[in-house]
N, C-alpha and C positions, 0 to 999 in steps of 0.2 A: 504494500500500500504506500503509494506516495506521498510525502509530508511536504502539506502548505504553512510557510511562516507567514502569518496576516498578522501585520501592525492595527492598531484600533479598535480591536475585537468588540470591545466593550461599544464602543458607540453605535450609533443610529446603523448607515452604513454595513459595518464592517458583523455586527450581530443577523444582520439579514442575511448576508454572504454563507455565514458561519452553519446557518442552519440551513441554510441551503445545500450547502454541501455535505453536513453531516445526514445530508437525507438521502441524497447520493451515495454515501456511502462507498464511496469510492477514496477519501485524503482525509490522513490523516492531518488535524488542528494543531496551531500552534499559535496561539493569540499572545499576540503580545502588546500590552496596555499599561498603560500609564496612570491610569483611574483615573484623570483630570476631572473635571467639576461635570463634563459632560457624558464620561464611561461609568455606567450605568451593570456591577456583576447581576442587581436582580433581573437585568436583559436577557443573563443567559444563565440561567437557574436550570433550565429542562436542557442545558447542552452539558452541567456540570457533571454530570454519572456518566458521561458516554463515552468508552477507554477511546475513542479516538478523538477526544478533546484533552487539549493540554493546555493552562494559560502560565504566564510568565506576568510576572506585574514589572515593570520597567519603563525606564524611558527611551526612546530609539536616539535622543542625543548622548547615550551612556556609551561609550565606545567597547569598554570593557563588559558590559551586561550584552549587549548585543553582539560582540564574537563570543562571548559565549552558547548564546545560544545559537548559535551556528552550530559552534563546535560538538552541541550538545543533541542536538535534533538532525542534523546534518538533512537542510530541506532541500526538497526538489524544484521549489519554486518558491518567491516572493510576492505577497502582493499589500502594496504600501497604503494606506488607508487612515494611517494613524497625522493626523492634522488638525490645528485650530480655524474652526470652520467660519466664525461667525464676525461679518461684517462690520454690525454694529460693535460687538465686543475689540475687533482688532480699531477702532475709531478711538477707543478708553484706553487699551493697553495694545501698541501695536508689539512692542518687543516681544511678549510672548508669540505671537505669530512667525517673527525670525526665527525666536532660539526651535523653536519647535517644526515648524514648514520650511525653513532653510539647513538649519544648521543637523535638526535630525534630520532628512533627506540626504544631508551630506556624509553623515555620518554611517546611519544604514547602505548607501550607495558603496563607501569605502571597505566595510566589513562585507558586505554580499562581493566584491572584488577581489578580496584579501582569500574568501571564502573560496569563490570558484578557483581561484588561481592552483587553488592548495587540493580543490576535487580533482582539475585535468589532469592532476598524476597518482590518486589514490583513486576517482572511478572517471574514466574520460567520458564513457556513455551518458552517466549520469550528467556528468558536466557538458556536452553538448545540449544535453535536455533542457537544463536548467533555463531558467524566465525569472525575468523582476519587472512585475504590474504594478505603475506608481497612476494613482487616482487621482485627479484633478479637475476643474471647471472651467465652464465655458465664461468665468466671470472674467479670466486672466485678459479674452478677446475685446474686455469693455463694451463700451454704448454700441450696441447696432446700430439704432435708429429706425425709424419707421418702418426701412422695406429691409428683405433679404434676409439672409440666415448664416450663422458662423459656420465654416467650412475645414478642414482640418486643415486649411494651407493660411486661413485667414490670422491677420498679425497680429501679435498681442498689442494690448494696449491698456494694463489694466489702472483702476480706478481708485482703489481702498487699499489701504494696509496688508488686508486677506489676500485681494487679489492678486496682489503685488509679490507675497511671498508665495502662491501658487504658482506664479509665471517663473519666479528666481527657480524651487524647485522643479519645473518642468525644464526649462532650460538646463540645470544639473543634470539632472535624468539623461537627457541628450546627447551631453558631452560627456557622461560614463562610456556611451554607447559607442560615440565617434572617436572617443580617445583612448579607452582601454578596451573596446570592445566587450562591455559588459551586457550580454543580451537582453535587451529594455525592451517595454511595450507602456503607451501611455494611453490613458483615456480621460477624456474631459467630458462631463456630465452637463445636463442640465439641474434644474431647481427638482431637490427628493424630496417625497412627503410620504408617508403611510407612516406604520406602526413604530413605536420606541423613539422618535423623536424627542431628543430634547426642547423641553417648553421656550426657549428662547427665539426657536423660527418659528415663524409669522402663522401658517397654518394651530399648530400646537397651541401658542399661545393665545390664537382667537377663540381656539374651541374651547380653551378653560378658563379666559377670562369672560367668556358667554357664559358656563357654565356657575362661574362664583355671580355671576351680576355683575361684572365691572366693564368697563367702558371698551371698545375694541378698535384702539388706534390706527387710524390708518394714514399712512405720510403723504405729505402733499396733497393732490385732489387724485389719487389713488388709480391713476391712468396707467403707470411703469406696466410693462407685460414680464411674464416671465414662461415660458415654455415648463411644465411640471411633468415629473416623471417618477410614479412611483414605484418606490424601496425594492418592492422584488423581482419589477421586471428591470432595474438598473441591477439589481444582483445575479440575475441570470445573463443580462449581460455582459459582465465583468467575467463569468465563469466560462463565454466564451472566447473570449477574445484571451483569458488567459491558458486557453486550451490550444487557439487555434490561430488567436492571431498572429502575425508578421510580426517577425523581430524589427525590432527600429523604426515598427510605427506607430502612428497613434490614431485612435478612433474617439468619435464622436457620440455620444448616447444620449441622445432626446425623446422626451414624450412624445413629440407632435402634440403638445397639449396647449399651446398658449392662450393665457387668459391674462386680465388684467386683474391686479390687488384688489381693486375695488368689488368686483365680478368672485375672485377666493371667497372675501369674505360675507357677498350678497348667498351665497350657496350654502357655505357651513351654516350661516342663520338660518335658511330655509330648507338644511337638512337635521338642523337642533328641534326644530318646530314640529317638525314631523315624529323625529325620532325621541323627544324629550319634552314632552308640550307643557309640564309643568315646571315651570318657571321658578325663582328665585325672587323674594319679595320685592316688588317696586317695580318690576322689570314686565312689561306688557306685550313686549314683541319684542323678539332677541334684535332684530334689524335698526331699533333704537339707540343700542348700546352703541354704536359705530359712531366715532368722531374722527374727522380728520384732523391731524396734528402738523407740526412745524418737519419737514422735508429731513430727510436723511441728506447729512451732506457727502457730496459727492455722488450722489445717487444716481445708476445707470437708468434709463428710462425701456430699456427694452433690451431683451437676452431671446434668440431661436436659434435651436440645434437642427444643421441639417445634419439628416443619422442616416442618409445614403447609403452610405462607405461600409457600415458594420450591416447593415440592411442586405447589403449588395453582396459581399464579400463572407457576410460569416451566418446569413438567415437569419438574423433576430430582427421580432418582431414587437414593441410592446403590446400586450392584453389588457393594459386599462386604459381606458379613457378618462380623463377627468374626473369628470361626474361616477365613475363605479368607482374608481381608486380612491375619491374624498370621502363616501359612504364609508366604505371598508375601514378609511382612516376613523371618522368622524364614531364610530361602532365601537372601534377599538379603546379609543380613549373614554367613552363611557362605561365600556366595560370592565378598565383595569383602574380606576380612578386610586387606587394601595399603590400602582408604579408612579403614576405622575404624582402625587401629593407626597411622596418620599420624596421624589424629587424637589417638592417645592419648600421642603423641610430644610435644607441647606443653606448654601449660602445663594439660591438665586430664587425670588419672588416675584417674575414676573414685573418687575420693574421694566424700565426704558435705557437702553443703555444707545451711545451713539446720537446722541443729540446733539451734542453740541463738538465741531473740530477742534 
């Protein structure tokens, strides 16, 4: 059985992947996590008994923790996930965004090197085989603008703090590839939503600040689009293209969902109404709760993935739509309301973060 080392286990992401593939049945786990504010172990409670799950709690900028665990799991493949996601958050604190999206990137990239160099003469087979899948966004490409769609030739140009260290890292990735011949493969995403999300993106935190009664911010006059794409068909995605895609390229993975902010949040309200019609005192029509607020600064106005390439090249196809995949989301968060309010037990309450440059 082959061993995948996947950075971020713990998060949104990287938990969807995990159980994806523990369903397959086919690779063995190797999560490696940092438990940051947003890796979540109650995520993966039903993957914790399954001898082909293994976690590591570390950080991927430990140089020393992570050749370790090379040396220790000896994996067949990488795939990098482990990153500080969140726009508004890198606006407050951008440094963790470096040490963690640049400098861990740099870091895992040097030991997954260190590592194959030391396989092509202890298993060459092995070390032909070997892959490193590093995760990234379609943010890095900046503002579209009204027409067209990012393409995987289109130039980066990105906007936020996040963005900026997703493109530094992608760029890394690249030149492991071109310089040491490290066999890379990159994917850039569109906007993810379904289950175990952290409450600090925008979905998540509409459907539980609808749910306490409180107010459902939305920035600017809430036009931005974003292409959405969700959790598990962007993890059956990843699981091809780390099966099958071309060394030294990179693909694209969008919904085909674009909607605008304002339109997320008209739907969650009109699928709370349906699906939770008793209300929170005060609160008469959840579609009330919605204010718009002062603009995100720097805020790109519109993100579409064209997903061609992976479409074309490797058959995937997503299976939700918008509208099924927000249900499913909007279901799940009512139903585990013990995961999200652990969550909001910590140190994040649904506050506003990114307000101000």
């Amino acid at each position: 059985m082959p061993t995948l080392m996947l950075t971020g286990g713990a998060g949104f992401i990287g938990s969807a992947v995990i159980f994806k593939m523990l369903a397959a049945n086919h690779w063995r786990i190797v999560n490696v996590d940092k438990l940051t504010y947003s890796g979540h172990p109650a995520s993966l409670v039903e993957a914790e008994h399954n001898p082909c799950y293994h976690f590591i709690e570390a950080d991927i900028a430990d140089a020393a923790a992570m050749r370790a665990a090379f040396e220790v799991f000896e994996p067949d493949a990488v795939m990098h996930l482990a990153a500080e996601t969140h726009v508004d958050r890198s606006i407050d604190s951008p440094a963790a965004f470096i040490d963690s999206n640049v400098r861990g990137t740099f870091v895992l990239l040097e030991e997954a090197r260190h590592y194959l160099k030391g396989l092509k003469i202890k298993l060459p087979q092995k070390a032909r085989d070997f892959r490193f899948h590093h995760i990234s966004t379609d943010e890095v490409f900046g503002d579209l603008g009204k027409n067209g769609f990012f393409t995987e030739t289109s130039p980066y140009a990105p906007s936020s703090p996040y963005s900026a260290s997703k493109a530094a890292s992608d760029h890394l990735v690249r030149a492991w590839q071109r310089t040491y011949g490290l066999p890379t493969l990159i994917t850039n995403c569109s906007n993810n939503y379904g289950p175990r999300q952290f409450p600090e993106k925008f979905i998540p935190l509409s459907i539980i600040n609808i749910l306490n009664g409180r107010n459902l911010p939305i920035y600017g006059d809430g036009q931005q689009v974003r292409d959405w794409l969700y959790v598990d068909d962007h993890a059956e995605a990843l699981l091809l293209v780390l099966g099958y895609g071309k060394i030294g390229e990179s693909y694209n993975i969008g919904g085909q969902n674009e909607q605008r902010n304002i339109d997320v949040a008209t739907n969650i309200c009109e699928l709370l109404e349906e699906l939770t019609p008793k209300k929170p005192d005060g609160v008469r029509n959840y579609a009330d709760l919605i204010r718009f607020v002062e603009d995100r600064p720097g805020h790109d106005c519109r993100y579409a993935i064209d997903a061609d390439k992976i479409c074309r090249e490797l058959g995937w196809r997503p299976k939700e739509n918008f509208i099924s995949g927000l249900r499913k989301t909007v279901l799940w968060y009512l139903q585990n309301k013990a995961w999200w309010q652990a969550v909001l037990d910590g140190s994040y309450r649904c506050q506003r973060l990114g307000a101000k440059a």
